[in-house]
N, C-alpha and C positions, 0 to 999 in steps of 0.2 A: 423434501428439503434438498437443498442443493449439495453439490460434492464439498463447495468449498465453498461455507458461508461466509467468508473474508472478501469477495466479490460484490463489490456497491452497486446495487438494483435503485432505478428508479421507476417506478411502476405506475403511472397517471389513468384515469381515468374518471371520462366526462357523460355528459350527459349533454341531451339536444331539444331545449323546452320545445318549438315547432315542429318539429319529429320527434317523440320520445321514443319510438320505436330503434330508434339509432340512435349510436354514439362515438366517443372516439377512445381508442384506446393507444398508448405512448408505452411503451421500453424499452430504459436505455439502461446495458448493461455493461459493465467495466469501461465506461465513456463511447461505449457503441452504439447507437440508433439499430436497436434490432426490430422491432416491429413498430411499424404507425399504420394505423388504419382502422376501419369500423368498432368498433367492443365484439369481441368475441370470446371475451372472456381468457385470453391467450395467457399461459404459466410461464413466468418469466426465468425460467433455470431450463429449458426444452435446448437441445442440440442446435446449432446454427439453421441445418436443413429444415428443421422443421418450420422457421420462419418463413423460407422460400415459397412465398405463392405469391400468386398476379397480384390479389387484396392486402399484399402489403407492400404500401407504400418507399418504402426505408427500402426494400428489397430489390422493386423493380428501377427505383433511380441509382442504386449501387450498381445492378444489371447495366444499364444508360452508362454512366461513368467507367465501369471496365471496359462497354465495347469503344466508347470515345479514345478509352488510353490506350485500345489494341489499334485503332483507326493509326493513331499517330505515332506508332512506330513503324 
């Protein structure tokens, strides 16, 4: 359970009829896109850092967009 259950989770998850083997999993927490990418089964109350890897999507274009914002300073 989380620290502070007063924190609005949206937690999606899909599925992929042509490939059921995969899927897609979505959480957006306190209006932040913390994780998009494969279903991995991801808990959506986990530390920031834990969301950081290459497989999530939400991560590595937030990645993109800081070093753009450090470019143009």
């Amino acid at each position: 359970m989380p620290d502070d259950n007063s924190i609005p989770v949206v937690h999606l998850t899909g599925g992929c009829e042509w490939e059921p083997e995969h899927g897609i999993e979505v959480i957006i927490r306190n209006g932040e896109l913390i994780y998009l990418g494969a279903f991995n089964g991801e808990w959506a109350w986990g530390e920031q850092e834990h969301y950081e890897e290459d497989y999530n999507y939400a991560f590595v274009v937030k990645q993109s967009v800081d070093i753009e914002k450090e470019n143009l300073d």
